[in-house]
Every structure is written in structure tokens, then in C-alpha cells.
Residue frames relative to the residue before (quaternion, step in Angstrom):
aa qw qx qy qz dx dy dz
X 1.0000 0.0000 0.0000 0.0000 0.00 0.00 0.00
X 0.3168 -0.7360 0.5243 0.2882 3.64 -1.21 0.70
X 0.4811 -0.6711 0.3829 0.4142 3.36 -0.88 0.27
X 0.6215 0.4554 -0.4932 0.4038 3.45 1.07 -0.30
X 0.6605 0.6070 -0.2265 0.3794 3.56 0.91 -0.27
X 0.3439 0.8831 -0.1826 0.2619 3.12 1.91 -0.17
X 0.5391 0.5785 -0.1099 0.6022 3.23 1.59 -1.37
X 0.7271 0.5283 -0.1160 0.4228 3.07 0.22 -1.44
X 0.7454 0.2057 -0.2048 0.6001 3.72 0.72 -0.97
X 0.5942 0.3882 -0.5750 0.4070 4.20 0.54 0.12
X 0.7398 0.4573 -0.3726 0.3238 3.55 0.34 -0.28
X 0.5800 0.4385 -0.4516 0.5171 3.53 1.31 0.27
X 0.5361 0.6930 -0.2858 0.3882 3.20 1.13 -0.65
X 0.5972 0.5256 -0.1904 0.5752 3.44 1.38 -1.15
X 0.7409 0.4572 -0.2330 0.4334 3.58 0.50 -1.25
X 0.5705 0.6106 -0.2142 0.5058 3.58 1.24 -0.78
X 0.7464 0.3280 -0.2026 0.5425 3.78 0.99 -0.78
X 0.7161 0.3644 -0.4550 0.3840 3.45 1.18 -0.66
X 0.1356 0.8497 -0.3051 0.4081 3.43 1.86 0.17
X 0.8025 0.1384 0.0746 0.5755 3.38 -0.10 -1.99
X 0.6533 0.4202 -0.5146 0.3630 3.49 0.51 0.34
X 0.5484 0.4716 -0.2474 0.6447 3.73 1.48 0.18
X 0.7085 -0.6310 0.2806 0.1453 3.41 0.78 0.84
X 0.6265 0.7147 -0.2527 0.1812 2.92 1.51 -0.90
X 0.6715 0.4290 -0.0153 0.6040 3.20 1.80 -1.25
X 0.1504 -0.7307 0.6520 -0.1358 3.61 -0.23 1.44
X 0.8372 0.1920 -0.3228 0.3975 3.63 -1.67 0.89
């Protein structure tokens, strides 16, 4: 990870898990 990119990848990162914890995202 870059650090200027840091932001940017925890908040997909967040959205992505609350994502797959709702089932929605499979594989």
C-alpha cells in the first residue's frame, strides 16, 4: 500500500468487508 493512497484504500477496504459480511460478495 502507498501512503498517499492509504485513505483511499482503508475505506474501500471497509466497504468491501462490510460488503462480505452481508453476503453480498461471494468468491
Amino acid at each position: 500500500m502507498s501512503a498517499k493512497g492509504l485513505p483511499e484504500t482503508t475505506a474501500y477496504v471497509r466497504i468491501t468487508r462490510h460488503c462480505w459480511q452481508q453476503g453480498k460478495i461471494e468468491g
